[in-house]
Structures are given as C-alpha cells and as structure tokens.
C-alpha positions as CSV (number, residue, x, y, z in Angstrom):
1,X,-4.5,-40.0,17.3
2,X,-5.7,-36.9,19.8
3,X,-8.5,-38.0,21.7
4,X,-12.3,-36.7,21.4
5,X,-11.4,-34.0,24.1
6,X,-8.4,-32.5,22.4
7,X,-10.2,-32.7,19.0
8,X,-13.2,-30.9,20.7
9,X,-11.0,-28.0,22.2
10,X,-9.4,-27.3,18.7
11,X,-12.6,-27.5,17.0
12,X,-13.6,-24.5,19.6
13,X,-10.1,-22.8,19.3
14,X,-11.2,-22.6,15.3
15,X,-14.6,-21.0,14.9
16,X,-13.4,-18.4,17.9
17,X,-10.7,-17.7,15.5
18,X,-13.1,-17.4,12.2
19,X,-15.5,-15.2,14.3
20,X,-12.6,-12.5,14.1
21,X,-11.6,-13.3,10.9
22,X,-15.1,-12.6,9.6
23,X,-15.9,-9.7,11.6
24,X,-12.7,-7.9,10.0
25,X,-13.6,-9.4,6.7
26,X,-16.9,-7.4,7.2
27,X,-15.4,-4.3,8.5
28,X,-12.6,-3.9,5.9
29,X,-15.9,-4.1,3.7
30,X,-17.6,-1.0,5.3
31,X,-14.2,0.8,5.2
32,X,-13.4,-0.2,1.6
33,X,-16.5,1.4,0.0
34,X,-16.0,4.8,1.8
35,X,-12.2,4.4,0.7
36,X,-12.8,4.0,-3.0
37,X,-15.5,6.9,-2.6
38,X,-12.8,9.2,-1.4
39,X,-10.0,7.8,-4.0
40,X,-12.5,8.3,-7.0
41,X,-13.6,11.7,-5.5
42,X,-9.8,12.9,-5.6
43,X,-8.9,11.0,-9.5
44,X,-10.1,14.1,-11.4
45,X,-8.6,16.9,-9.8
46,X,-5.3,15.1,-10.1
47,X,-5.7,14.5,-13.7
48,X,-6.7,17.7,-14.5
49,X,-3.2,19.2,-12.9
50,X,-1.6,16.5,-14.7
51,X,-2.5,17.3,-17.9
52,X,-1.8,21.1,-17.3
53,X,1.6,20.1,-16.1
54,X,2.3,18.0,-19.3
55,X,1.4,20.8,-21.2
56,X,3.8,23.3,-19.2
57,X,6.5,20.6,-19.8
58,X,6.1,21.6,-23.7
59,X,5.9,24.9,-23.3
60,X,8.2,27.7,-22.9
61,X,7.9,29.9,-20.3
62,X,10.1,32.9,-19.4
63,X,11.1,31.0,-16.1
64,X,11.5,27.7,-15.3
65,X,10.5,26.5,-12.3
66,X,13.6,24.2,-10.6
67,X,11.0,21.0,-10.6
68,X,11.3,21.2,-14.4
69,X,15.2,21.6,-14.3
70,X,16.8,17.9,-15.5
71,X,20.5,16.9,-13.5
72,X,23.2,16.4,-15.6
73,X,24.2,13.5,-12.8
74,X,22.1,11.5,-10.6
75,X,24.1,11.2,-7.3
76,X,21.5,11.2,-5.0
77,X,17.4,10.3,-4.9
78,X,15.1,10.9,-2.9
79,X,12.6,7.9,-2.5
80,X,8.5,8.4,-1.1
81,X,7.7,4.7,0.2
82,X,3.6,4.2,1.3
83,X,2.6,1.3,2.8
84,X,0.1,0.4,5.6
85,X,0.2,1.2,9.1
86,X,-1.3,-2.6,10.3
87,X,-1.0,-5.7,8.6
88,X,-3.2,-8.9,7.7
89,X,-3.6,-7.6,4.4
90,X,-2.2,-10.2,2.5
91,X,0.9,-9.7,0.3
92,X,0.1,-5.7,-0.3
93,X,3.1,-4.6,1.5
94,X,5.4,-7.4,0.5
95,X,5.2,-6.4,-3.0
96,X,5.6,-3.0,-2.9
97,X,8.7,-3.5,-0.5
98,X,10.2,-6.2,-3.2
99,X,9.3,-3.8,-6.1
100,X,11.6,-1.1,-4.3
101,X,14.3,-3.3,-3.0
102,X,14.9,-4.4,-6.7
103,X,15.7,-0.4,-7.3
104,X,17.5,0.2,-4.2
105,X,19.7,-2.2,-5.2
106,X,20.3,-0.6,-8.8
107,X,20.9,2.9,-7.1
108,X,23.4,0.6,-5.0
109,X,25.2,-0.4,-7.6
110,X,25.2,2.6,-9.6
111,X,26.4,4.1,-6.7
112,X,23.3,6.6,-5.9
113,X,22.6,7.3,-2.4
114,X,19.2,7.3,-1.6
115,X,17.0,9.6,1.0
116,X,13.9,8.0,2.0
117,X,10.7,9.1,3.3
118,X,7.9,7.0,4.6
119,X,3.8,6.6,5.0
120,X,3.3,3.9,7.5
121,X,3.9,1.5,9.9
122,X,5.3,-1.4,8.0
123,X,7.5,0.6,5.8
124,X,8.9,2.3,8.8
125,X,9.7,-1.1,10.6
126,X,11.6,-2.1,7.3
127,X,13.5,0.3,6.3
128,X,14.7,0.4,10.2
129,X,15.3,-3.1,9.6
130,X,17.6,-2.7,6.7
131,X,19.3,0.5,7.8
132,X,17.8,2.8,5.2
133,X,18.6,6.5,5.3
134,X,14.9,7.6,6.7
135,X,14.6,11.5,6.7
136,X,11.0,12.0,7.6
137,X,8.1,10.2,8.5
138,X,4.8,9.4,9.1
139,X,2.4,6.7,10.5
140,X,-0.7,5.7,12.0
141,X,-2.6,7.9,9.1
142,X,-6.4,6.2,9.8
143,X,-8.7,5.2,7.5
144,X,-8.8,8.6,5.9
145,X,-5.5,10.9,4.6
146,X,-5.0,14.1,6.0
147,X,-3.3,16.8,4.3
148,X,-1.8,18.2,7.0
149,X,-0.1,14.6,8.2
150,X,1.6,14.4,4.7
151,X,2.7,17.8,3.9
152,X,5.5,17.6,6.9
153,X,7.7,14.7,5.7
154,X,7.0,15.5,1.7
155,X,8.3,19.3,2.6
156,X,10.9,18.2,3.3
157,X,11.7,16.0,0.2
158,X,10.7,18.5,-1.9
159,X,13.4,21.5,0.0
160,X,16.1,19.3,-0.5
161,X,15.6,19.1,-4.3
162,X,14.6,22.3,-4.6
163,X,18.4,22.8,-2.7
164,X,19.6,20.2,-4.6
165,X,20.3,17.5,-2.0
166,X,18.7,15.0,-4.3
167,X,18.8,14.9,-7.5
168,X,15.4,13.3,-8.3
169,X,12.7,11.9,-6.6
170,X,10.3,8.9,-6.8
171,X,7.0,7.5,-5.2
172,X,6.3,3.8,-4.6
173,X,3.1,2.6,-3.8
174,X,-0.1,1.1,-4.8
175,X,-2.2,1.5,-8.0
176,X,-6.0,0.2,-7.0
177,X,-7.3,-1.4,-10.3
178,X,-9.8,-3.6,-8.6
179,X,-10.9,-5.5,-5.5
180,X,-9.0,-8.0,-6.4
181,X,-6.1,-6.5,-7.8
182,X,-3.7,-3.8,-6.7
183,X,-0.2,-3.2,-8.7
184,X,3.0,-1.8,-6.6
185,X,3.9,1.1,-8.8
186,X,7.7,2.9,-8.7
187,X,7.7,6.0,-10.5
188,X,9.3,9.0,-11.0
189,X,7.9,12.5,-9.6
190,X,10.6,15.2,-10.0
191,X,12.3,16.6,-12.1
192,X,8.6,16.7,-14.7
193,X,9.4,14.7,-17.3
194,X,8.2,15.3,-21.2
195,X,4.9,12.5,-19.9
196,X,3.9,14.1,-16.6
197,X,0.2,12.2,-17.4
198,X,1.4,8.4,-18.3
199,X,1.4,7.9,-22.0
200,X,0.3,11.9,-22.6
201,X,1.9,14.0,-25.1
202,X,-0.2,16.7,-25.9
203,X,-1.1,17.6,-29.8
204,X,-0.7,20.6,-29.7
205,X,1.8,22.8,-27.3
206,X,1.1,26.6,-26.4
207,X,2.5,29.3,-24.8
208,X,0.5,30.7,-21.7
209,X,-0.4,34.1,-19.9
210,X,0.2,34.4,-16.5
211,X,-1.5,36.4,-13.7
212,X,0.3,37.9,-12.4
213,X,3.3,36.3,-13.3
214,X,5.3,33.0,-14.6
215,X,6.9,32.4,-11.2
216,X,3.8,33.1,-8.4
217,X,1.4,30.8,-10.9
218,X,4.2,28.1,-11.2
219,X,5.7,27.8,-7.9
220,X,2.1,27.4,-6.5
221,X,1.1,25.0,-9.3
222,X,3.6,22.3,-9.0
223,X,4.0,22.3,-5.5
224,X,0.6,21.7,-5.9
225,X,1.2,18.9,-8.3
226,X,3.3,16.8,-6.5
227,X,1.0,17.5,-3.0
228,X,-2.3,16.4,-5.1
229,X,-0.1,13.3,-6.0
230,X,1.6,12.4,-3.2
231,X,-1.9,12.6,-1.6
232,X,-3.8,10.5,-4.0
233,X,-1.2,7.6,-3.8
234,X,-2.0,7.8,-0.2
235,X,-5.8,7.7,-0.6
236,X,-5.3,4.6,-3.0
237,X,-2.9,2.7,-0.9
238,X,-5.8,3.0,2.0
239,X,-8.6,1.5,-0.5
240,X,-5.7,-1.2,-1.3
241,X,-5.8,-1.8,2.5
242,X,-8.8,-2.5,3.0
243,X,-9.5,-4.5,0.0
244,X,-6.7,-6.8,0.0
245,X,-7.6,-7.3,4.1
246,X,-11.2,-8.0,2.9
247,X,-10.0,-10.7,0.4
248,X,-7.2,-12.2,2.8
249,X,-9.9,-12.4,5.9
250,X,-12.5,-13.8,3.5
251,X,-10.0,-16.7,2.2
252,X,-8.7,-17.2,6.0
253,X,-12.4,-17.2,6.8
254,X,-12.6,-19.8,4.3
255,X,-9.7,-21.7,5.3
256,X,-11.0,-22.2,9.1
257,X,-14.5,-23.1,7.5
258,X,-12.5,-25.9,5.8
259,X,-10.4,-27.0,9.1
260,X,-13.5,-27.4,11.3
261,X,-15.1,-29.9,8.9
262,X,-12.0,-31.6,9.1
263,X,-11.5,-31.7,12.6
264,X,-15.4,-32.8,13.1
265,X,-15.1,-36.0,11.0
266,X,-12.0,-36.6,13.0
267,X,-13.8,-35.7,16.2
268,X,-16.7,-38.2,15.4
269,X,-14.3,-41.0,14.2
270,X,-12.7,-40.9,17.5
271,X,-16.3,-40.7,19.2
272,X,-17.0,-43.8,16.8
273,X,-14.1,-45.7,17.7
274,X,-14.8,-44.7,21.5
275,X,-18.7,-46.1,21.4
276,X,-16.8,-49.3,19.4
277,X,-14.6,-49.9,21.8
278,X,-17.1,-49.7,25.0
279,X,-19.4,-52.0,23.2
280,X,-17.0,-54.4,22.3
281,X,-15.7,-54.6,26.4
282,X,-19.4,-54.9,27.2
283,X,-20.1,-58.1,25.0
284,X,-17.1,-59.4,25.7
285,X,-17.2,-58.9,29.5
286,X,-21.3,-60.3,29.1
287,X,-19.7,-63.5,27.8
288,X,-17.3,-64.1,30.3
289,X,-20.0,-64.1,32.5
C-alpha cells in the first residue's frame, strides 16, 4: 500500500488535472453557444437553395448543367472528409472516420478509386496514416469557418468533376442534432440526384424563366449549392466540436471528482494506520519501562 506521502502527491496531481479539465469544459461552453448561433444562422439559406435545386432536378431546362449529368460508370469518387483540427472531443472523429472507412472499403472492392479532400487536423493525420489519395486540404479553420479557407480545396473537387476526373462526389461529416448527440453523416453531393433536400420531392414541377439565360443563372446557382453546403457541414462539425468537448471534459471532470474521493479515504486510512501504529509503539515501549 503507497504511503500517506505518495497518496498525498496523487491527490494533488488530480485536482491540477480537473482544474484544466473544467476550465475547457467551461470554454467549449462559451464557444458552443456562438457555434450553434452561427450553424442556425446559415440552416435557412441552405434549405432554401435546396429546395430550389430539387425543383431544378424536375424540371427541364434547355441546358443541363454538368452537376445534373448522371455517369453511366462510377470509376472514380471524389470524397469531402471534415473533422476537427484538435482533439479531446470524445468519440466525434472516431465515428465519422469508421463511418467512411466502412465506404472506402466498398469503393475498394468495387474497384473505385477514390480522391479525397480534407477539413482538419485529425482527418489529415489519418488519411496520411492509411495512404489515402489526399488532393487538397485544409486545417487549423478556428472556431469560426471562412469562406475563403474552404473554397481552395472544394475548387478543386468540383473542376475535376466538372472535367470528369471523378465521377461523383460525397461529403462526410457531422449532423448536430443536440448537445448530446451528433450523427456522422456520408452522403452524396454531385451529380444532384431526384432528392437534392432529404426526403423532398416536390408536388408539383415547373418549367422556369431565366435572366438572362439557363446557363449564367445555373452555373452560378449550383456552384453555389454545393459551396453553401460544403460550408454548413463545416459550421456544424465546429458546434459538434465544441459540444462533444464540453460533454467529454464535463464526464473527465467528473471522473477526477470521483478519483480524489478515492484516493482521500485511502490517504486517511494510511494516516489512520500511521497514528495506530505510533500509539501502539508508544504503549508498548511505556510498558517495557
């Protein structure tokens, strides 16, 4: 059994650790309010081009814009990975990696090669990791996503289908459904399919007019489209962040609460035994003499 010193030290070693645990606990707080402000500021915007994209997908339009145009063969994907640029926020990153390892290694088998571009630190590590095709990327984004950072690497994803590189391309990351939940998400971004909005089909289909003309409002609109997207799945993985870090730092918080009451009622059973022991060599020393 350690003695009274060595339970002491640990017991100090502890509630230094829990004092950073809780200050990032409380600063992943601050961060996730302004986060979910500026993921709920940017949800209608993106549904409203969605739902004008699902409507163009039903429509027919004298041209058709190559995002719209289906492969006959899927040889090659491009893939749009987001994760976080530090960690210590619990198993957000694991699952979206496992979710999109499971598909890498369907394209594998199918025989599909597979471009990838990613947002952040940890997804950058791993896919170095694995030797993964990376053809752009960016990290250390901050607490807030900036237009500018993302357009670079998504640029190029969108030229090489555009080209025809790839044959289709898809964005993983994370859905924010509540503090305490977030859901790794895989889907598909180009070509549009027939449900650009998930689970929209719209009742009724028309024709548009265009000003001032099908190709200048459509190349703008669903470059915009993916942009807006690609940008809000960045915004949401950021309010992920900082709520899973707030719940993990909170439970470690927690968890070093729990281990310093241990380590006290170890620490004053070994003082106990201590005193004990002192007393007993006094009395028995008193009646030797």
């Amino acid at each position: 059994m350690p003695g009274s010193k060595e339970i002491r030290n640990q017991i100090k070693s502890v509630q230094n650790t829990r004092k950073i645990t809780k200050a990032m606990e409380m600063v992943a707080a601050s961060k996730m309010r302004r986060a979910q402000e500026r993921m709920r500021a940017g949800r209608p915007y993106l549904s409203k081009v969605k739902a004008i994209c699902a409507h163009l997908s039903h429509a027919t339009p004298e041209y058709v814009h190559p995002f719209m145009q289906a492969r006959q063969e899927i040889r090659t994907v491009g893939l749009i990975v987001v994760t976080t640029d530090k960690g210590l926020c619990g198993g957000l990153n694991t699952n979206i990696l496992r979710a999109v390892m499971i598909k890498l290694k369907e394209w594998d088998a199918a025989g599909v090669k597979v471009r990838v571009t990613v947002f952040g630190n940890k997804g950058n590590g791993f896919f170095n990791r694995i030797g993964g095709n990376v053809v752009s990327h960016a990290v250390q984004l901050g607490d807030a996503p900036r237009l500018e950072t993302l357009l670079g690497p998504m640029k190029v994803q969108l030229d090489d289908f555009a080209a025809g590189t790839i044959d289709a391309l898809y964005l993983a990351s994370s859905d924010f459904i509540n503090t305490m939940k977030q859901e790794p998400n895989l889907r598909q971004v180009l070509p549009l399919t027939d449900e650009v909005e998930d689970g929209f089909v719209p009742a009724n289909t028309w024709d548009y007019l265009y000003e001032p003309d099908a190709q200048a409002v459509l190349d703008e609109l669903l470059v915009r489209y993916v942009e807006s997207l690609i940008y809000q799945s960045v915004a949401e993985n950021m309010a992920c962040e900082q709520s899973a870090r707030m719940v993990a730092m909170k439970s470690a918080s927690d968890n070093a609460k729990k281990l310093i009451d241990e380590l006290q009622l170890s620490y004053n059973k070994a003082r106990q035994a201590a005193i004990t022991k002192e007393l007993s060599e006094i009395v028995g020393g008193a009646a030797a003499v």
